[in-house]
PDB file of N, CA, C and O in Angstrom:
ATOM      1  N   UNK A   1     -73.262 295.157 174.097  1.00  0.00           N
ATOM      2  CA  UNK A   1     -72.583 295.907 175.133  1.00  0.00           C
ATOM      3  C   UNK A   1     -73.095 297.337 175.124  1.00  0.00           C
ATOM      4  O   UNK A   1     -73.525 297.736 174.041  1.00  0.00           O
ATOM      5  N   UNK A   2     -73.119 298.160 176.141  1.00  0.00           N
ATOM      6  CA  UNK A   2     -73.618 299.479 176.674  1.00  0.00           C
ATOM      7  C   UNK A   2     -72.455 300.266 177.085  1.00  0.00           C
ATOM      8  O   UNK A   2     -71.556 299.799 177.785  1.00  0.00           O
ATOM      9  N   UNK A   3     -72.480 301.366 176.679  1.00  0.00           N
ATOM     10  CA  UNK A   3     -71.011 302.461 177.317  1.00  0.00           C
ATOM     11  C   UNK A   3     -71.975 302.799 178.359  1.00  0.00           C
ATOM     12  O   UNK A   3     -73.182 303.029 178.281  1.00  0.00           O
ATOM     13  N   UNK A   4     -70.943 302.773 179.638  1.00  0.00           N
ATOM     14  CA  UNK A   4     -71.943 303.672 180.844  1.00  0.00           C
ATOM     15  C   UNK A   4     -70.966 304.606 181.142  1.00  0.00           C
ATOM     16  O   UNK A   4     -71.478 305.710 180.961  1.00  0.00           O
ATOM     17  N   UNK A   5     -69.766 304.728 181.525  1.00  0.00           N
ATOM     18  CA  UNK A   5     -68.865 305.890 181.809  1.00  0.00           C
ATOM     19  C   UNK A   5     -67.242 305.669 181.709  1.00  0.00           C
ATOM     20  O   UNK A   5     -66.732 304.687 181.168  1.00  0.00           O
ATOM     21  N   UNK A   6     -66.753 306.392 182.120  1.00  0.00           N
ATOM     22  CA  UNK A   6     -65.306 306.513 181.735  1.00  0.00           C
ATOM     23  C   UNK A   6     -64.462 306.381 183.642  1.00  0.00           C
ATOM     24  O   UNK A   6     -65.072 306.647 184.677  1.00  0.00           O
ATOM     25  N   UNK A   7     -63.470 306.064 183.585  1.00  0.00           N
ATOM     26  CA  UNK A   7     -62.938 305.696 185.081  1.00  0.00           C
ATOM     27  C   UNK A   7     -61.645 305.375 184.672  1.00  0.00           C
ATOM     28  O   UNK A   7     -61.351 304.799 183.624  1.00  0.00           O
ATOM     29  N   UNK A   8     -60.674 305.876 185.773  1.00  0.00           N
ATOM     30  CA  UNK A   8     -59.229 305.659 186.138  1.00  0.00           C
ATOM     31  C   UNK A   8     -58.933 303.943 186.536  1.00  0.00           C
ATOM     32  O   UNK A   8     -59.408 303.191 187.388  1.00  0.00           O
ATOM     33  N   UNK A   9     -58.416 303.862 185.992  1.00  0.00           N
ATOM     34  CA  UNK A   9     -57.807 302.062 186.434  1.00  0.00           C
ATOM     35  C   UNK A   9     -56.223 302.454 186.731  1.00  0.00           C
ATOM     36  O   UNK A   9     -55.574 303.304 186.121  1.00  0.00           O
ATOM     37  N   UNK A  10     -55.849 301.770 187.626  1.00  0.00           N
ATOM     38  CA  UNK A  10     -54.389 301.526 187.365  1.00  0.00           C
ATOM     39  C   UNK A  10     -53.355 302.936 186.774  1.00  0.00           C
ATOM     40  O   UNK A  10     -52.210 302.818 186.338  1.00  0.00           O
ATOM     41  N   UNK A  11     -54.204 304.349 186.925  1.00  0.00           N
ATOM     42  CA  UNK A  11     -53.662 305.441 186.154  1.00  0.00           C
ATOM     43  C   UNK A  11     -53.534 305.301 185.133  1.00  0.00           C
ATOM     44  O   UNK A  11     -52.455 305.371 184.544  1.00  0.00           O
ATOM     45  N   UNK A  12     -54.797 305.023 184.560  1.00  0.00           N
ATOM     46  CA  UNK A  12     -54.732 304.745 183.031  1.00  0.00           C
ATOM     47  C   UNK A  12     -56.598 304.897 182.806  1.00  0.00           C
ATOM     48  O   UNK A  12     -57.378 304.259 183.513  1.00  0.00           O
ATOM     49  N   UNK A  13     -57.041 305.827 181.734  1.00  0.00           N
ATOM     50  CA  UNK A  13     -58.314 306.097 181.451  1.00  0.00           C
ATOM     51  C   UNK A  13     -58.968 305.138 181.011  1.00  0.00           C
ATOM     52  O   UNK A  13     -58.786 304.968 179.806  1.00  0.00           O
ATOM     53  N   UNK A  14     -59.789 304.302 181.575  1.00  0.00           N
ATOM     54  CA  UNK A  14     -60.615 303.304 180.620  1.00  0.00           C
ATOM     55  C   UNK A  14     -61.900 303.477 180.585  1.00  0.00           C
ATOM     56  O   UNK A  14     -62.477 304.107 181.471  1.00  0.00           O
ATOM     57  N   UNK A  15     -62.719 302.776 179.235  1.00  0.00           N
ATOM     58  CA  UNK A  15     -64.138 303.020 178.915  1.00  0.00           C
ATOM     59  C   UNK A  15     -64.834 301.464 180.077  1.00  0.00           C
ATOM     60  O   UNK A  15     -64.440 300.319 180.298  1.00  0.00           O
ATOM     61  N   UNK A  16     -66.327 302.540 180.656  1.00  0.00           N
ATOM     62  CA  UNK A  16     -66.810 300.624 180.853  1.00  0.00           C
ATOM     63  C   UNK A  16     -67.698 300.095 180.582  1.00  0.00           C
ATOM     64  O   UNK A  16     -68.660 300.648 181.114  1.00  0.00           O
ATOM     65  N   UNK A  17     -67.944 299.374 180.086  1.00  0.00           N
ATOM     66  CA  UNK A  17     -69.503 298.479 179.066  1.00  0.00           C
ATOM     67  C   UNK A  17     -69.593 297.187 180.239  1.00  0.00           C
ATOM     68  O   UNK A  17     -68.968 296.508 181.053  1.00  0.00           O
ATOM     69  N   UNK A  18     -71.168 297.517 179.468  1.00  0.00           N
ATOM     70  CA  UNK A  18     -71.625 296.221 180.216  1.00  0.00           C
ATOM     71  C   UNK A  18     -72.373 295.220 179.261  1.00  0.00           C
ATOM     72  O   UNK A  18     -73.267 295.441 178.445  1.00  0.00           O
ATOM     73  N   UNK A  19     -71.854 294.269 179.545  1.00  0.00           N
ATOM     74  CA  UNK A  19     -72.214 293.134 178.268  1.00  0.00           C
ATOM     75  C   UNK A  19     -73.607 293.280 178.919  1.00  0.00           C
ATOM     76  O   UNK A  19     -73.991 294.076 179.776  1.00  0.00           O
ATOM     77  N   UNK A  20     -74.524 291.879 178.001  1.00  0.00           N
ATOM     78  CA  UNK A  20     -75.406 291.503 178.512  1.00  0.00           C
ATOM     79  C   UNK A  20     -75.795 290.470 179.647  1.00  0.00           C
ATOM     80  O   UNK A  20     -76.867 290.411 180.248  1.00  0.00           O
ATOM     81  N   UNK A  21     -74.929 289.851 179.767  1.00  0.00           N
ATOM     82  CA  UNK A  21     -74.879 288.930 181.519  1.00  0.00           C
ATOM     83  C   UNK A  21     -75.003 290.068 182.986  1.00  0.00           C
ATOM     84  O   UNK A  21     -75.184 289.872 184.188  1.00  0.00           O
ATOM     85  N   UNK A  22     -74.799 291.298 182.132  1.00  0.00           N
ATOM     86  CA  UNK A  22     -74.312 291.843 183.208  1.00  0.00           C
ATOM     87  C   UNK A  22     -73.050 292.462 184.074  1.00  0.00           C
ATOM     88  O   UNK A  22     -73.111 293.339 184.936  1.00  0.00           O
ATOM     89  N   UNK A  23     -71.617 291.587 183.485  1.00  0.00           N
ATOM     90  CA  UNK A  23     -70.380 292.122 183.970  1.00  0.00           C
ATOM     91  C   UNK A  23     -69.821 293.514 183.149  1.00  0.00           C
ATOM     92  O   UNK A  23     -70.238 294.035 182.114  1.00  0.00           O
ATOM     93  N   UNK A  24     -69.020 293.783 183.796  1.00  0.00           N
ATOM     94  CA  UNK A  24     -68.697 295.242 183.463  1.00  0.00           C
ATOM     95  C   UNK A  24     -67.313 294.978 182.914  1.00  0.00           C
ATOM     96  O   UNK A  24     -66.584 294.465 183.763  1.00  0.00           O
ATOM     97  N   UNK A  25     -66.721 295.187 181.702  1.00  0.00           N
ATOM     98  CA  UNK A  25     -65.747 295.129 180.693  1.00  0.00           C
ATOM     99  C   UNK A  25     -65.080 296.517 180.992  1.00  0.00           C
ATOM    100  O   UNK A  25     -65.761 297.535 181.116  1.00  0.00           O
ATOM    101  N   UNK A  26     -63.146 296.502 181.146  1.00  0.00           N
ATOM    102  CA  UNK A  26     -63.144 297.925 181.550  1.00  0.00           C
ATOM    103  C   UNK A  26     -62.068 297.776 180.106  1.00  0.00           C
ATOM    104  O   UNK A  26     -61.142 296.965 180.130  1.00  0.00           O
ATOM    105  N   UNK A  27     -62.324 298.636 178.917  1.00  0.00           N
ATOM    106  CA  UNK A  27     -61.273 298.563 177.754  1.00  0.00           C
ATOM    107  C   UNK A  27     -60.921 299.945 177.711  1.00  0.00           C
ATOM    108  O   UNK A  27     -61.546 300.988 177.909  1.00  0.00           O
ATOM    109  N   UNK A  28     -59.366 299.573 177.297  1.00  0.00           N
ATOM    110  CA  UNK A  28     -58.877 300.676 177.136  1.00  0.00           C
ATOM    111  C   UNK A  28     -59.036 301.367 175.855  1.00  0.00           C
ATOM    112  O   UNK A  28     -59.390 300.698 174.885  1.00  0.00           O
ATOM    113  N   UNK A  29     -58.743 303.057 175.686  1.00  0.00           N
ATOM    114  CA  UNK A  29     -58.829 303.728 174.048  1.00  0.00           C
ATOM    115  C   UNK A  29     -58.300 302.478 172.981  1.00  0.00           C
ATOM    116  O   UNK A  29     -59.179 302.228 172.156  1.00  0.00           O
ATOM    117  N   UNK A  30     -57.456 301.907 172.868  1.00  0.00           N
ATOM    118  CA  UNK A  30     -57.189 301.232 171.661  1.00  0.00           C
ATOM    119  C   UNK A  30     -58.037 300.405 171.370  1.00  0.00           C
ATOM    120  O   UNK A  30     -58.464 300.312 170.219  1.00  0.00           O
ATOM    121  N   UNK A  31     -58.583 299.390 172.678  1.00  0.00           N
ATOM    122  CA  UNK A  31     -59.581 298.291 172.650  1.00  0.00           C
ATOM    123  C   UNK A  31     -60.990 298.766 172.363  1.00  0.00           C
ATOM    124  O   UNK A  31     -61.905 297.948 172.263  1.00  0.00           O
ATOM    125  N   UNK A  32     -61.198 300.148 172.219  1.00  0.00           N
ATOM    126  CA  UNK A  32     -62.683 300.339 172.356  1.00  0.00           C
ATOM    127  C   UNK A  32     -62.528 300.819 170.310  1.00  0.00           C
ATOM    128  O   UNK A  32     -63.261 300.187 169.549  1.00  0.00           O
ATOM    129  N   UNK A  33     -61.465 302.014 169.643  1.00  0.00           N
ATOM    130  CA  UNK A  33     -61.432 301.366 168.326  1.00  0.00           C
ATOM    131  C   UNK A  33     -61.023 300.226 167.993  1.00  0.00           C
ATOM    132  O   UNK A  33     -60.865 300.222 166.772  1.00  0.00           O
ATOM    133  N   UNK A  34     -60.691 298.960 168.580  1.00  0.00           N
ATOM    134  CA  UNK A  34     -60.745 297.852 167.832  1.00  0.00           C
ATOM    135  C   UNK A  34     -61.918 296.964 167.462  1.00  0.00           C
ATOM    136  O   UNK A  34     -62.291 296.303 166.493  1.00  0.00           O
ATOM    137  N   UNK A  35     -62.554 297.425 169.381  1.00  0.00           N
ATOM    138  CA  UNK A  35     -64.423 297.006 169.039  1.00  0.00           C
ATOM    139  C   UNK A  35     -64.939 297.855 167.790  1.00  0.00           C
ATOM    140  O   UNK A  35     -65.445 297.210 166.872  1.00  0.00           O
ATOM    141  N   UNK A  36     -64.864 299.160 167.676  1.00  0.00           N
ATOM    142  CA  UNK A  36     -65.627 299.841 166.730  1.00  0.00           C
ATOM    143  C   UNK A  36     -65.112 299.402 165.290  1.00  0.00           C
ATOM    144  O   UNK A  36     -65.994 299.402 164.431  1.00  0.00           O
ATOM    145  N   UNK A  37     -63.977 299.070 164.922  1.00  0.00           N
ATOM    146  CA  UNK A  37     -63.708 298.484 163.677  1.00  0.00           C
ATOM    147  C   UNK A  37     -64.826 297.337 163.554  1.00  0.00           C
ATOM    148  O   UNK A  37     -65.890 297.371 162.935  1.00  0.00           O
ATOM    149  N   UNK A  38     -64.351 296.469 164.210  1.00  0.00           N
ATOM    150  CA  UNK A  38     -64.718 294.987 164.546  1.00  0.00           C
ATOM    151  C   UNK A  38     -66.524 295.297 164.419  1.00  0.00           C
ATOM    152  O   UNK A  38     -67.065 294.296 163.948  1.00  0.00           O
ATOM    153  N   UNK A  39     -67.298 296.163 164.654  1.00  0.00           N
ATOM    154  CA  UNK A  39     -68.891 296.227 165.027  1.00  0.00           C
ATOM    155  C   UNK A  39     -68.948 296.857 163.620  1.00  0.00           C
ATOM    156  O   UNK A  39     -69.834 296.302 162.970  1.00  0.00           O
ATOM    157  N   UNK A  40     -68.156 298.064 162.744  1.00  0.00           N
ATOM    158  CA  UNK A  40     -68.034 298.561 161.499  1.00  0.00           C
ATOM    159  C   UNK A  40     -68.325 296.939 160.714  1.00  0.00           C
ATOM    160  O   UNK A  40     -69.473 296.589 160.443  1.00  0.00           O
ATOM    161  N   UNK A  41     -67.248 296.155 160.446  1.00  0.00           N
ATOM    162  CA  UNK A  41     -67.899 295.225 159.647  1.00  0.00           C
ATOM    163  C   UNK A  41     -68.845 294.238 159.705  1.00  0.00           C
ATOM    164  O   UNK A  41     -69.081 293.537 158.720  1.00  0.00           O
ATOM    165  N   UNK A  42     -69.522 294.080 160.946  1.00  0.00           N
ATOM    166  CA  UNK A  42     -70.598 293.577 161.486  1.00  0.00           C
ATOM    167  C   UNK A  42     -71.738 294.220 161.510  1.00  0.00           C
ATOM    168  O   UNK A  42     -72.761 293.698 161.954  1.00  0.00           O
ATOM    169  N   UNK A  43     -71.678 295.826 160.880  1.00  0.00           N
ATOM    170  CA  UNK A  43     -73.089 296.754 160.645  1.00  0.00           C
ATOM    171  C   UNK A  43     -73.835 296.650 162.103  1.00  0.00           C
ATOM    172  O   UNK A  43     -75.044 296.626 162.333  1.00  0.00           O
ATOM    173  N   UNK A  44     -72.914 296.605 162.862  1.00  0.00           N
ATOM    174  CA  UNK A  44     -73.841 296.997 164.416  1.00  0.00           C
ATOM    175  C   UNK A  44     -73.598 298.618 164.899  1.00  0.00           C
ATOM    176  O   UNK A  44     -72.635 299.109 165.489  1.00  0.00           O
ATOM    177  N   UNK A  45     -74.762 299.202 164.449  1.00  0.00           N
ATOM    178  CA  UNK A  45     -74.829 300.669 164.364  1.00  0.00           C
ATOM    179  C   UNK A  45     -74.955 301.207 165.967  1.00  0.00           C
ATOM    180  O   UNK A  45     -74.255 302.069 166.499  1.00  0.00           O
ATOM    181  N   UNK A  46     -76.048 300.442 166.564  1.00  0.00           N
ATOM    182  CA  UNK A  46     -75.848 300.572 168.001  1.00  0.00           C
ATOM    183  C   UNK A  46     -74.774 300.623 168.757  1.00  0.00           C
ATOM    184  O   UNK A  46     -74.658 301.490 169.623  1.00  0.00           O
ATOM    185  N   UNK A  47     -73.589 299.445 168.467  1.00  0.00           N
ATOM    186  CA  UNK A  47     -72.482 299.635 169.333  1.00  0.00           C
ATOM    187  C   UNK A  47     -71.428 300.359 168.725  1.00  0.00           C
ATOM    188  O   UNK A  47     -70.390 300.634 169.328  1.00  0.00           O
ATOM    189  N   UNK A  48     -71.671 300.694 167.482  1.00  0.00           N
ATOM    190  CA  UNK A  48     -70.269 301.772 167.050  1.00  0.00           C
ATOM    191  C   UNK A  48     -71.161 303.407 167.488  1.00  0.00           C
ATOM    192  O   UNK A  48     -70.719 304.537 167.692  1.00  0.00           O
ATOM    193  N   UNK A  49     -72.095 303.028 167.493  1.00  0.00           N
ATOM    194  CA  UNK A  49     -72.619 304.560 168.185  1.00  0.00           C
ATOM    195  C   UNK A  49     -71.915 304.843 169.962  1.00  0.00           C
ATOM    196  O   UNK A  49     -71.486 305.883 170.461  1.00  0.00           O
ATOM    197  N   UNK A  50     -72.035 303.496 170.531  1.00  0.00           N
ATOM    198  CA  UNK A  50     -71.441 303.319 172.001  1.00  0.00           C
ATOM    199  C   UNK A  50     -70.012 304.025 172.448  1.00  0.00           C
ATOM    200  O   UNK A  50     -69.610 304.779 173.334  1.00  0.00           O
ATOM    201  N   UNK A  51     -69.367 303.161 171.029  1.00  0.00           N
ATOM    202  CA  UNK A  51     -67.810 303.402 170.894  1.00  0.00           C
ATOM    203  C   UNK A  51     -67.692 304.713 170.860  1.00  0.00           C
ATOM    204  O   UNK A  51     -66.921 305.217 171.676  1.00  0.00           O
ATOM    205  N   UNK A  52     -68.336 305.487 170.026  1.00  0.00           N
ATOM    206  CA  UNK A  52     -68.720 306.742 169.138  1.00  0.00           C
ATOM    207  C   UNK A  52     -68.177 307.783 170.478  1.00  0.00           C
ATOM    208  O   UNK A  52     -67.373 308.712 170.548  1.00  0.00           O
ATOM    209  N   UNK A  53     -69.271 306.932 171.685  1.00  0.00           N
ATOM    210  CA  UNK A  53     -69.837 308.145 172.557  1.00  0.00           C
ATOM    211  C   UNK A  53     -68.437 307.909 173.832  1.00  0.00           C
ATOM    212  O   UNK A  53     -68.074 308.780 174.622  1.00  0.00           O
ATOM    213  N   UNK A  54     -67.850 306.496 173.717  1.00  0.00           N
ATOM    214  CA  UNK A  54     -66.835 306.510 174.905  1.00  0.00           C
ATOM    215  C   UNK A  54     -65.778 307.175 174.741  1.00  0.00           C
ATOM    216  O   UNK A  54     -65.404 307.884 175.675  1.00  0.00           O
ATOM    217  N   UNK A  55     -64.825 307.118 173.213  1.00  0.00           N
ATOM    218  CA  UNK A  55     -64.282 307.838 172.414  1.00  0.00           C
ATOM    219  C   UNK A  55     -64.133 309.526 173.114  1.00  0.00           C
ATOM    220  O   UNK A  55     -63.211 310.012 173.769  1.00  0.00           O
ATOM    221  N   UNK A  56     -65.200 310.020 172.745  1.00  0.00           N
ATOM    222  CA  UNK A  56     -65.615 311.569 172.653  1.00  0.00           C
ATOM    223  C   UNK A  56     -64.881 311.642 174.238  1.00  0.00           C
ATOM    224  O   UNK A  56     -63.774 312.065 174.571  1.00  0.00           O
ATOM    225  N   UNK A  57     -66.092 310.992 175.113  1.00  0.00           N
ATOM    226  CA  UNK A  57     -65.106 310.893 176.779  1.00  0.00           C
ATOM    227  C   UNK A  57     -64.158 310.370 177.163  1.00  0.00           C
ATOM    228  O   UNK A  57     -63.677 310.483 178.291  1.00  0.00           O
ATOM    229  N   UNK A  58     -63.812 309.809 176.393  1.00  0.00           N
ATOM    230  CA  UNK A  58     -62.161 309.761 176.897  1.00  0.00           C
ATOM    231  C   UNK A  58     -61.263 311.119 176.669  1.00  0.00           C
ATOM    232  O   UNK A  58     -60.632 311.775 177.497  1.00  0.00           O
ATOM    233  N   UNK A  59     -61.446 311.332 175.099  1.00  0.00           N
ATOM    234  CA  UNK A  59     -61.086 312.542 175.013  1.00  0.00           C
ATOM    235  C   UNK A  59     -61.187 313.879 176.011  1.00  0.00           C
ATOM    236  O   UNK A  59     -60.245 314.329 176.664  1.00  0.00           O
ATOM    237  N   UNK A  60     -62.525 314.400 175.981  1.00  0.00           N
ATOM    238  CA  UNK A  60     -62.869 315.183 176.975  1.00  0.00           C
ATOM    239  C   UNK A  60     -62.014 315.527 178.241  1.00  0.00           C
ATOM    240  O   UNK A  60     -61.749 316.591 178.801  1.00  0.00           O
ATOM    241  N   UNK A  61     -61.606 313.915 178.533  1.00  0.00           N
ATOM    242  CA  UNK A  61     -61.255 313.955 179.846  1.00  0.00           C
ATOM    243  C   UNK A  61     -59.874 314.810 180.116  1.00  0.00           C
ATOM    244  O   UNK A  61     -58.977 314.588 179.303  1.00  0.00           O
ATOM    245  N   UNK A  62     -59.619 315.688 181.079  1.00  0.00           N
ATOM    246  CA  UNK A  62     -58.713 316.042 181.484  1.00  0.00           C
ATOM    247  C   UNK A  62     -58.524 316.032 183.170  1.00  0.00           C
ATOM    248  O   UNK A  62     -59.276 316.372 184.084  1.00  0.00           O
ATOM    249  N   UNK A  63     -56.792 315.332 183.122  1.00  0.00           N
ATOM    250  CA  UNK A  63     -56.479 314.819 184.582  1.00  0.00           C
ATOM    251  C   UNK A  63     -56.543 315.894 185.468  1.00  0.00           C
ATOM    252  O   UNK A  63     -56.346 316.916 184.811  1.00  0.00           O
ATOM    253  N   UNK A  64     -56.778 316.229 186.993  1.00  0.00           N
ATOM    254  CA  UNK A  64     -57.206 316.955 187.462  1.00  0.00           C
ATOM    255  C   UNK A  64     -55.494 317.718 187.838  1.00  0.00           C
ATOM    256  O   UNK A  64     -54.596 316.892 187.999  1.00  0.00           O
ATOM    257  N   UNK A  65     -55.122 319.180 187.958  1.00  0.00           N
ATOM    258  CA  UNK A  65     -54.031 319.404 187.970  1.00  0.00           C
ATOM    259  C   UNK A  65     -53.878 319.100 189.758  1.00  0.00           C
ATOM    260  O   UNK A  65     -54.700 319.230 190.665  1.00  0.00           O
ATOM    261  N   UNK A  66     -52.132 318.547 189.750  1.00  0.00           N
ATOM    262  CA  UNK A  66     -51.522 318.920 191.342  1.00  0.00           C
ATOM    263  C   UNK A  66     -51.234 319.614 191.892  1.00  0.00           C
ATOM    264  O   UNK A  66     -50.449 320.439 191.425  1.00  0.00           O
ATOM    265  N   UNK A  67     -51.661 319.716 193.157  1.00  0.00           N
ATOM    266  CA  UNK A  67     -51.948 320.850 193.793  1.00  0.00           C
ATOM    267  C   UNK A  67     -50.406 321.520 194.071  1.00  0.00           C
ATOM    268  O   UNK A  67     -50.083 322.707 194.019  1.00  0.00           O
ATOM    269  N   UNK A  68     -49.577 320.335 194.385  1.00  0.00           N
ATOM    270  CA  UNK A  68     -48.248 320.361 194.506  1.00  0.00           C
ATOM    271  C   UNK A  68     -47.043 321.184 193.596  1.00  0.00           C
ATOM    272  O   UNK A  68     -45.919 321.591 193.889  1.00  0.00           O
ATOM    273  N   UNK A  69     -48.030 321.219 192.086  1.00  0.00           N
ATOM    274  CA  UNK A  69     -47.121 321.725 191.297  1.00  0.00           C
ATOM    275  C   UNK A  69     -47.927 323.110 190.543  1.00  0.00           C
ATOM    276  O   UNK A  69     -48.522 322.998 189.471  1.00  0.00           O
ATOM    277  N   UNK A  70     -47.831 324.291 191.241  1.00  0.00           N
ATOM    278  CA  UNK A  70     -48.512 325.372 191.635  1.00  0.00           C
ATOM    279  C   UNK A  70     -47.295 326.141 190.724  1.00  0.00           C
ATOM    280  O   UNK A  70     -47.812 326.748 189.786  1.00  0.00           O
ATOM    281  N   UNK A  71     -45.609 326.290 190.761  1.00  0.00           N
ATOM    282  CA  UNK A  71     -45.227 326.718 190.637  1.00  0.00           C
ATOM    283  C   UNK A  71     -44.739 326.801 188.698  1.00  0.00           C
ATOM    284  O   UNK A  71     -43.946 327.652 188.297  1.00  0.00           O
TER     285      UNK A  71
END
């Protein structure tokens, strides 16, 4: 799997990978450390580097403020 970017679902932040068939996996923060545990004891350095990097952007992310609530 490949991290390509980070996206709103349902008002909720999710990471999205793309396996190798091709479909696009949308997991949420908990599901993406459960992959990185899960790839930790499998010594797949590539995809805990993935996790590594979706992680960081999720974090990063901050919701854009409403315009509505000015006061």
């Amino acid at each position: 799997m490949k991290f390509l970017y980070i996206d709103v679902k349902k008002r909720k932040i999710v990471a999205v990978f793309q396996n190798a068939k091709g479909d696009n996996l949308f997991l949420s923060k908990d599901e993406v450390i459960e992959q990185k545990i899960k790839h930790q004891k499998l010594s797949s350095w590539q995809m805990i580097q993935h996790c590594d990097d979706a992680l960081e952007a999720m974090n990063d992310y901050k919701p854009p403020k409403r315009w509505w609530k000015f006061w």
